[in-house]
N, C-alpha and C positions, 0 to 999 in steps of 0.2 A: 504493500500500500504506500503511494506519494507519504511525503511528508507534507504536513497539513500547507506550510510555507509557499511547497511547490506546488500545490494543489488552488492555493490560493493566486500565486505565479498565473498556473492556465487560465484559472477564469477572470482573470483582469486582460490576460493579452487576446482571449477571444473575444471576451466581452471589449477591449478596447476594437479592434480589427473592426468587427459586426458594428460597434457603437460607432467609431470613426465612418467608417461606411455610410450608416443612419444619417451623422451631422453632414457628410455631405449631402444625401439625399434631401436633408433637412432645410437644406439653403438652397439647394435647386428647387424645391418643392415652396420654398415662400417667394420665387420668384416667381412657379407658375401660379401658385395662388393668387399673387398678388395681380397679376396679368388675367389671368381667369375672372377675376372678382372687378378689372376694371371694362374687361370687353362683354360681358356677360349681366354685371350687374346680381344684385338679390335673389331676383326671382329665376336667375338662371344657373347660378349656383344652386339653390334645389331643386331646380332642377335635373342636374346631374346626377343630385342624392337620390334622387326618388328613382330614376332610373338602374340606378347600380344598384341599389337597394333589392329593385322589384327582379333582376335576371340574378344576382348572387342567392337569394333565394331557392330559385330553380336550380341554378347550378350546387347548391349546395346538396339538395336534396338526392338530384342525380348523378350528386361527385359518389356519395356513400363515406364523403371521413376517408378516403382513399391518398389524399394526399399524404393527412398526418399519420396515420397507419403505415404509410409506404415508410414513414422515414424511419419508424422504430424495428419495420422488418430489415429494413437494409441494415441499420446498425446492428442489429442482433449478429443477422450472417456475416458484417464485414469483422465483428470479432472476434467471430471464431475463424477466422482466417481461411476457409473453406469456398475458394474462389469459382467453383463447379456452381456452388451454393447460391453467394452472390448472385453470379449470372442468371441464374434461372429464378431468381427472386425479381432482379430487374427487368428481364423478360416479363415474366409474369403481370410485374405493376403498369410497365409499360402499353398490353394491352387493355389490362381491365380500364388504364383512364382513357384511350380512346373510346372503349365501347360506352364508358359512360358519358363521355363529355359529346357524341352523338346521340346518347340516348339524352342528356339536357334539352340540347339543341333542339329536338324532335318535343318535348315536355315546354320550350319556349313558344314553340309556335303555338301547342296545343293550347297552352294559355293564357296567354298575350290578353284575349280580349277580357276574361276573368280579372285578371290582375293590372289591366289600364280602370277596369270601373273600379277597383280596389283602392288602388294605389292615388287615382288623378281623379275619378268621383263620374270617370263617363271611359266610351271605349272608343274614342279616338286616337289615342298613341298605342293602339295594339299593334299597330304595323310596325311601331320602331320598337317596342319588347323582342317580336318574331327577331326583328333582324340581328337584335342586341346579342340574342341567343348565338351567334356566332363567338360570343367570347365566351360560351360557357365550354363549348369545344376545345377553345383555343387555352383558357384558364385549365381546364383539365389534362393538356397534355405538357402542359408547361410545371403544374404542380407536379406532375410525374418527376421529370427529369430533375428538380429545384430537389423532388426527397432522395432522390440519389444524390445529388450533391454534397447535403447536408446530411444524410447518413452516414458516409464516406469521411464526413467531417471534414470538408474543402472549403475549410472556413474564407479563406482568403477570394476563391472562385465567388460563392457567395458574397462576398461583398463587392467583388467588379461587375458581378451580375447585376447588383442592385443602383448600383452608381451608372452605370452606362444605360441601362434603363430607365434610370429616372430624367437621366441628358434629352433621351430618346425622345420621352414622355412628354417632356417641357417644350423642345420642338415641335414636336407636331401638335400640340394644344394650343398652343401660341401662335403660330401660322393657321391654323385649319379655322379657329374662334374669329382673327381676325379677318380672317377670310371671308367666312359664314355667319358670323355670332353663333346665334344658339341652333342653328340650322345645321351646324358642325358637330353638335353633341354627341349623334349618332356615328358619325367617321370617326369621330376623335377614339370613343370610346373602344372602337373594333379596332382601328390601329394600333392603341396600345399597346393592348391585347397581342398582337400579333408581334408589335417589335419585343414585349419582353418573351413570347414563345421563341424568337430566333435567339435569345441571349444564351438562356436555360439551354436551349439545345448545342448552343456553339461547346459552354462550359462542360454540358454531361459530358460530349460526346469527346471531348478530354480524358476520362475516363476509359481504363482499362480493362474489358471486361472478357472473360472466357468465352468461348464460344458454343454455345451447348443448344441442340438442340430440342424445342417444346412444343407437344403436341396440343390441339385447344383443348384435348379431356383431361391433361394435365395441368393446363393450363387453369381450368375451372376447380379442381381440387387443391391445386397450392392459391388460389383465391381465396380461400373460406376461411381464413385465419386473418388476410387483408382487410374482408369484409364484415367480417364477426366484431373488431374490434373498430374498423372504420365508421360504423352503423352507429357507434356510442357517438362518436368525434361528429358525425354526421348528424346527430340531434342536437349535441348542443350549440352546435352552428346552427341549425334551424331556425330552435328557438330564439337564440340573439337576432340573427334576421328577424323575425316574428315582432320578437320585441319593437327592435330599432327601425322596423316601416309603420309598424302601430305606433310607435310615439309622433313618428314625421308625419301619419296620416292626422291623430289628434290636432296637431300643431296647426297644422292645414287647416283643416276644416273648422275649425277654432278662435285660430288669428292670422291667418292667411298666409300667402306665397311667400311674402318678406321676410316673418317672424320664420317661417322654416328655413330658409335660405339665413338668417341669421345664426338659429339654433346648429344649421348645417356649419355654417363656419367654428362657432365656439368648438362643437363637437371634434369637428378637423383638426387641429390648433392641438385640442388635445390627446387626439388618437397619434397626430404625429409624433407626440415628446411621447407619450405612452408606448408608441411602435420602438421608437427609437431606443428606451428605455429595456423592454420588456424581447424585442428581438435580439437585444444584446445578450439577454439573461439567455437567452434559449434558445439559443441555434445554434451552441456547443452543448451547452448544459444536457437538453434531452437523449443526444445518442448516449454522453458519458454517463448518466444515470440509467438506460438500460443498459448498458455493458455488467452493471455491478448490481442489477435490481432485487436478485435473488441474497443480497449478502445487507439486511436492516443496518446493521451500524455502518458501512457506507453510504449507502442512500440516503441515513443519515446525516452524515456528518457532510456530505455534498449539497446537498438542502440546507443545513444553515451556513454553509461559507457563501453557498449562493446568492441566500437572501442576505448577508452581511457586505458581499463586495455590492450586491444590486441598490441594497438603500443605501451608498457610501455612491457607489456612482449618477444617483438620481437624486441627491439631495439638492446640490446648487443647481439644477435647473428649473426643479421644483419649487424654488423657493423663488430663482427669477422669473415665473411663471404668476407667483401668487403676485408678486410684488409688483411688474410691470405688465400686467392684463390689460389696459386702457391701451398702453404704447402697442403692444402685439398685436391687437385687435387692428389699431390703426398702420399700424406698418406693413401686416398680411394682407390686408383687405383693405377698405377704407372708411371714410366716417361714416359710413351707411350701417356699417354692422358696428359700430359702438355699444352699442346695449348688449350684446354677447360677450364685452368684456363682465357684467358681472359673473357670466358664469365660470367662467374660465378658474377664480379661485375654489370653489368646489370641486371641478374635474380636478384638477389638480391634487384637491385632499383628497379624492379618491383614486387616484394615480399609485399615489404613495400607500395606498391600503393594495391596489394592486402588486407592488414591489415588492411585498410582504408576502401575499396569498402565493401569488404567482407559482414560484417555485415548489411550495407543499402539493400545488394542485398537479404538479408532473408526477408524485409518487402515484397518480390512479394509473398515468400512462406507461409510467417505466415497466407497471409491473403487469398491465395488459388485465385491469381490473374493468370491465365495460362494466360493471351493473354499479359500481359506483360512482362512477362518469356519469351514470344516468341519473343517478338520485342526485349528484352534486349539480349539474347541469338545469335541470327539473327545478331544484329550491331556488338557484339564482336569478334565471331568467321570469319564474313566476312571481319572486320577489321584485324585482326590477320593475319586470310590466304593472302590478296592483300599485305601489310606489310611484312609478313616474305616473301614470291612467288620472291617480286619484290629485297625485299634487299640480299637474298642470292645468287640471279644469278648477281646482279653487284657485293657486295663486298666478299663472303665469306660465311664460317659457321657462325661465329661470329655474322655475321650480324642477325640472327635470335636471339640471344639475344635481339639485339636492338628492335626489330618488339614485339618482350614482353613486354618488359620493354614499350613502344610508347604505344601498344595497352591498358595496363592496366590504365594509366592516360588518355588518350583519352575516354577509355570508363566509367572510374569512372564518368567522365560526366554525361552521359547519364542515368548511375545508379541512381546519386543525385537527376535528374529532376524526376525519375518515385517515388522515393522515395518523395519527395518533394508532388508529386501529390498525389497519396497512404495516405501517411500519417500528410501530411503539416509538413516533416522534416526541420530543419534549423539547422545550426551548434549552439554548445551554444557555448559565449566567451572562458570558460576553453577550449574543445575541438578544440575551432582552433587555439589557442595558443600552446597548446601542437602539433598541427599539424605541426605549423610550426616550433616551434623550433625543432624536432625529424626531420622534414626534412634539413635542417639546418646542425645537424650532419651526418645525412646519406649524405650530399654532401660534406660534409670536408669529410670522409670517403672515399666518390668514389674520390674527386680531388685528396687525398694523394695517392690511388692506380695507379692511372693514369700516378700521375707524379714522383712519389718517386719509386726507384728502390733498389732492395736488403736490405740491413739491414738499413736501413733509410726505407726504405716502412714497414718493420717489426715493428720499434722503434714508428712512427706513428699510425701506426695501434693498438701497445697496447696501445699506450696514449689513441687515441680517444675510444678504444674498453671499454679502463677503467671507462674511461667519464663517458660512455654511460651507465654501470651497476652501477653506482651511482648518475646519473639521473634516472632512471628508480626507483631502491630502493626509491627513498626522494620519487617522483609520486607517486610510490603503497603507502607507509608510509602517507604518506599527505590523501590518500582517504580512506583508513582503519581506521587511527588514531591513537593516539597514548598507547590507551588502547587495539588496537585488539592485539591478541596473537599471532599472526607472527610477529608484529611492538615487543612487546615485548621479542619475542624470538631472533629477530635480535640486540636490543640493548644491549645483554648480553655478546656479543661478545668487545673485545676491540675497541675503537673506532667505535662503531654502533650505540650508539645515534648520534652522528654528521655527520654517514653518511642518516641514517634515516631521519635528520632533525630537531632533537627535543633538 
């Protein structure tokens, strides 16, 4: 077994790799936003939502959890080293996601006009669902290829995939919107779609693989281990779909196109720092936790170094997030969605409930437990939906921050107990210490936002934002130590041993 040190090592340099990754996607992505929200306007930015919304759905349904499934079977067999294995495992995955992301395709058209009176309140954009349905093919054969990658643990692949796609991405939104406005929404979307399938495939097809051949009745028998466990993954995708077009359809019919196109922006804002956060944590974390799933005091102890370097890595953005919500809002978008900066400190305190859960909730996956993926999945997304349903028709849009932010500490609950059971997890003292005090900050954070206004809310906001990336620095310093080569490359700077700690 790693020494805890080097263990801690790994998951800073893939969490920085995937995280480095993210920030840049993160800056390309607030230039298309920003470009998106100026050619498009309110009503065309949810427009977009409601569109992606209503085919990931579908594709959800007729992916089967095939994606996240592929990546834990490819990790399994790339550990055991059994390269025969491999192959005919990615064989395998490779065709179950085209037949489903054709049988999507064929499920989009069939309901297109269902889900335009759903979704938009009449069956006029059923023709652009039908066509949408082309990226549910194209998302399904690309999720293939991405869980080979990340099975394989080609972290580094993964992260040029995601940067060069996101370049891709901002091109052609940017030219197609400007071209068309909102009459582009439908190329743009299928384009995407199509430049990140050519990335995924350039990267897989990098990859080494045996050559073995599979018949389709063999084909359908080493399936049912993909799909037994994919079907779990495949619900709770549902549901959150489910959820997140019910809340945008309430908003809708409620307080109209803007206030959605609003709520869609806040929500953006902080699915990105959430992405950014949260794929860092877990696009090395999940193969190395199945590799070890069968041995509790690993799984263990990989669980809470994870959630230790994760809330150490997500603190000062989090806390830049609570602090400077006006400015973000206004920098991504423009003063038209101002009123979503109130919610943005909410997403955020439940950002940080996610940074926490996050990682406990892989012990269902590592260990290939579906029936409690389904009970965990089932509590949060019904919590969520009664939560947001009930708080946005007494108080607002806003309020569906709140119902986030409630929902993810309420159900971290529920994650501990199954995890607790699963694995016989318990907190160690380091990690609840640091629990609390990083919550601690995140609430002087959110009461400064709350109560301090204009340049005193700013003033605050850098103090504690400061804090926060010199608490987090000493934390990572402290569990590296003071020989690793990031702890040394930072003390070389003025003043970096004493922020360091040493």
């Amino acid at each position: 077994m790693p020494k805890s040190g080097n263990s801690y090592g790994q998951i800073l340099k893939s969490s920085s790799i995937i995280g480095g990754a993210q920030g840049i996607n993160y800056l390309i992505g607030m230039v298309r936003t920003k470009m998106v929200a100026i050619l498009l306007g309110p009503s065309g930015v949810g427009l977009v939502g409601l569109y992606t919304s209503a085919t990931e759905l579908v594709g959800t349904v007729a992916g089967l959890g095939i994606a996240s499934s592929g990546v834990r079977e490819v990790a399994e067999a790339h550990g055991g080293g059994n390269q025969e294995h491999v192959a005919r495992t990615v064989q395998t995955l490779r065709r179950v996601c085209w037949a489903t992301g054709i049988i999507g395709w064929i499920l989009a058209v069939a309901l297109s006009y269902p889900l335009s009176i759903y979704t938009f309140g009449s069956g006029e954009r059923a023709w652009a669902i039908a066509l949408l349905g082309a990226t549910i093919l194209i998302g399904a054969v690309s999720g293939g290829q991405s869980a080979l990658i990340q099975g394989t643990r080609r972290i580094g692949d993964l992260a040029r995939m995601g940067v060069f796609g996101a370049i891709s991405a901002t091109m052609v939104a940017v030219c197609l919107y400007a071209w068309l406005g909102e009459k582009g929404i439908i190329p743009v979307l299928i384009l995407t779609a199509a430049v990140n399938l050519g990335f995924s495939w350039w990267f897989a097809s990098k990859i080494q693989l045996a050559t073995v051949s599979l018949t389709w009745g063999e084909t359908l028998r080493n399936s049912k281990r993909l799909i037994h466990l994919g079907t779990a993954f495949m619900y709770g995708a549902i549901l959150a779909l489910v959820v997140g077009l019910t809340i945008r359809s309430v908003i809708l019919k409620h307080y109209g196109l803007d206030a959605n196109g609003i709520y869609q922006a806040a929500w953006a804002i902080s699915g990105m720092f959430a992405g950014f956060i949260l794929n860092a944590m877990g696009t090395d974390f999940y193969p190395r936790l199945t590799a070890v799933a069968s041995d509790n005091e690993k799984v263990n102890r990989l669980v809470s170094e994870q959630i230790e370097v994760g809330i150490l890595f997500a603190l000062p953005g989090l806390l830049g997030t609570l602090s400077f919500a006006p400015w973000i809002m206004h920098l991504l978008y423009s003063a038209k969605f101002l009123p979503g900066a109130e919610m943005l400190p909410w997403l955020a305190v439940g950002v940080f409930g996610q940074v926490i859960t996050f990682p406990l909730g892989f012990i269902q996956r590592a260990k290939g437990r579906a029936g409690w993926i389904y009970v965990s999945q089932t509590h949060l997304n019904a919590l969520h939906l009664v939560l947001a349903v009930i708080l946005i028709r007494t108080y607002g849009v806003t309020a569906a921050a709140w119902a986030f932010a409630a929902t993810t500490y309420l159900h971290g609950i529920v994650v501990f107990c199954i995890a607790r059971r699963l694995s016989n997890f318990s907190w160690t003292a380091q990690l609840a210490l640091l629990i609390l005090t990083a919550s601690g900050i995140i609430g002087a954070g959110f009461a400064a936002q709350m109560l301090a206004k204009g340049l005193w809310a700013f003033a605050l906001g850098s103090f504690l934002t400061t804090g926060a990336v010199l608490f987090s620095l000493r934390g990572i310093s402290s569990r590296l130590g003071e020989s690793h080569r990031i702890v040394q490359f930072a003390m070389k700077f003025p003043g970096g041993r004493l922020a360091c700690g040493f």
